[in-house]
N, C-alpha and C positions, 0 to 999 in steps of 0.2 A: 493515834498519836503520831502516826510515821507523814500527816499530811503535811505540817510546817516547814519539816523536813526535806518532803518533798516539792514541793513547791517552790522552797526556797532555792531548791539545788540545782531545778530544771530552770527557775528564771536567770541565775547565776551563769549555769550554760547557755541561757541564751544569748545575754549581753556578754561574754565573754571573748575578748577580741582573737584570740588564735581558735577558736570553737569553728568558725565560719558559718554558725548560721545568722548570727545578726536579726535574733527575734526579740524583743522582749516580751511578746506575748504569749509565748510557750507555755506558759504554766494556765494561764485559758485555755486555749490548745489543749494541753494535757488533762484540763480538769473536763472539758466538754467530749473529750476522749471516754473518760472515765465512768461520764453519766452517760453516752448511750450505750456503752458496756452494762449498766446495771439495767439500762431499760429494758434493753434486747434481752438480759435472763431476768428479770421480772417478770416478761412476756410471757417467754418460755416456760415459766413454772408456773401462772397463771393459767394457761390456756383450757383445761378444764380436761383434759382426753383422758380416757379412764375413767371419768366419773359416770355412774349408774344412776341414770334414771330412775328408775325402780327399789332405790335404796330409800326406808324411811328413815324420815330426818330426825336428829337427837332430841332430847328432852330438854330445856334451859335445867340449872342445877336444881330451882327451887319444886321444880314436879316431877324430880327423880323422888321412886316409890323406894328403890331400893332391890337387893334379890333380883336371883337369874328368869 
């Protein structure tokens, strides 16, 4: 819920005449900022390191037997 907010506030500074940046596209800017911040740790937690080969894989729920 803080995105309207912010967005609104960033584009506000943009067009704002004593601001001196004279963007209105700031809040693009800021939003494409944002998503390659998620991509770049999407990436990162993706990447797989740690995982073992040699580990067998889980049961779907419906052909768990049940007991250790």
């Amino acid at each position: 819920m803080i995105g309207p907010v912010l967005f609104t506030q960033s584009f506000a500074l943009g067009i704002a005449p004593g601001a001196g940046l004279e963007s209105p596209g700031l809040p693009y800017g800021l939003a494409a900022a944002l998503l390659a911040m998620a991509l770049v740790l999407a990436w990162r937690i993706t990447r797989g390191e740690g995982v073992r080969s040699d580990a067998e894989p889980a049961l779907p729920p419906a052909e768990y037997r049940g007991g250790p």
